[in-house]
C-alpha positions in Angstrom: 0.6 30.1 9.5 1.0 26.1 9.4 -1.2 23.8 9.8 -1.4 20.6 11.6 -3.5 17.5 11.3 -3.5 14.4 13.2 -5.3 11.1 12.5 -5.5 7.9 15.0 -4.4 5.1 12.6 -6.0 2.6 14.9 -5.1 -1.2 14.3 -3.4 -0.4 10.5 -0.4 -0.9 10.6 1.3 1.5 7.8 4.6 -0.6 7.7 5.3 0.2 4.3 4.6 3.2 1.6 1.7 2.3 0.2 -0.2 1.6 3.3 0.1 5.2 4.8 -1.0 6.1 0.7 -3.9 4.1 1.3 -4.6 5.1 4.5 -4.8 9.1 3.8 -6.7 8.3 0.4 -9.8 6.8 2.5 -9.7 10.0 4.4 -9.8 12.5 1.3 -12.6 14.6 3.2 -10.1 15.3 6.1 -7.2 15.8 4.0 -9.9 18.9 2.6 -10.7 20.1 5.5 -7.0 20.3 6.3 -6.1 22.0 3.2 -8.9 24.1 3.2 -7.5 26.1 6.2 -4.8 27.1 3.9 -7.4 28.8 1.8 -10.1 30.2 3.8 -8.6 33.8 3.5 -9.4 33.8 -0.2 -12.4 32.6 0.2 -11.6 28.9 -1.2 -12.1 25.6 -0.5 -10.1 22.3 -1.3 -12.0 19.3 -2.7 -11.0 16.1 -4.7 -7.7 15.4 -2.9 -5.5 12.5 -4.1 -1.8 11.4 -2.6 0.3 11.5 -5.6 2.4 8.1 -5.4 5.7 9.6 -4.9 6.0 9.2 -0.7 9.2 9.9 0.3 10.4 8.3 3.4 13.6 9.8 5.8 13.4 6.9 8.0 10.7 4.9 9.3 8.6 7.4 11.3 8.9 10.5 8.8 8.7 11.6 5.3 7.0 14.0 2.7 4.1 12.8 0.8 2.4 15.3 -2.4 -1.1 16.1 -2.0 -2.8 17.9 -5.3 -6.7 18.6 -5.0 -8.5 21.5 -6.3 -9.3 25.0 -5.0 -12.3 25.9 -5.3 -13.7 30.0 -5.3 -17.5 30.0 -4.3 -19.5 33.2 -3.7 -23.4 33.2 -4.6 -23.7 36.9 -4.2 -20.6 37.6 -6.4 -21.5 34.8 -9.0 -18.3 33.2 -8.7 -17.7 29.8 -9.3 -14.1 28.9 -10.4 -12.0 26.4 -9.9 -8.2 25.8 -10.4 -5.5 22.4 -9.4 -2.8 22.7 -7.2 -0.8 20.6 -5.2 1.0 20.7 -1.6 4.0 19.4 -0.1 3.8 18.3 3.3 5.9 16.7 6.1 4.5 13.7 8.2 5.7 12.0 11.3 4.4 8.4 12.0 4.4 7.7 15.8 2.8 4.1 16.1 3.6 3.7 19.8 0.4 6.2 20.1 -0.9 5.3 17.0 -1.1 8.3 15.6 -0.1 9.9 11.9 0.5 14.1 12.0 0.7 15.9 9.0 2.4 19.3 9.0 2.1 21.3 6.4 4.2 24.4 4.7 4.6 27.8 6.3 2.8 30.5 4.7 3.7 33.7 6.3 0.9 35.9 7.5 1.0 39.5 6.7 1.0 41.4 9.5 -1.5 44.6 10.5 -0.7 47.8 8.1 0.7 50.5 10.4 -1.3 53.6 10.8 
């Protein structure tokens, strides 16, 4: 599995680092939705996502940015509440002809059906 996420940057810019920070830290509920799909199997969510400040650009129109946000395990019947940090690499591609900003996340393998 690997996710995808695209947001319409509209009239910002992002012409440097920090503005494509800023950008994707006023959208922290999408960025949980996002990484939330990574977690759904186990029952988890992600919440509380921040862009840690190290943004690495390739070029102009790609990079990797760090995401770390926690995971959190909710079942009422179960009486399980926990909740644990982690953090995420991911790739993004900056295409500001459409203005647009896709984020692609890692590949997690998917185990495939047991045989019988």
């Amino acid at each position: 599995m690997q996710e995808n996420w695209t947001f319409e940057i509209g009239k910002e810019p992002l012409a440097n680092e920090m503005e494509i920070i800023d950008f994707l830290t006023a959208r922290k509920k999408e960025l949980g939705i996002f990484l939330s799909f990574y977690y759904k199997k186990n029952g988890a969510v992600a919440e509380n996502v921040s862009v840690i400040n190290t943004l690495l650009l390739k070029d102009k129109k790609s990079g990797n940015l760090t995401l770390t946000f926690d995971v959190v395990y909710f079942n009422a019947c179960l009486a399980i509440h926990e909740q644990e940090q982690d953090k995420m690499l991911l790739k993004f591609k900056l295409d500001r002809e459409n203005r647009k900003l896709d984020l692609i996340g890692p590949y997690w393998p998917e185990r495939e059906m047991d045989e019988i």
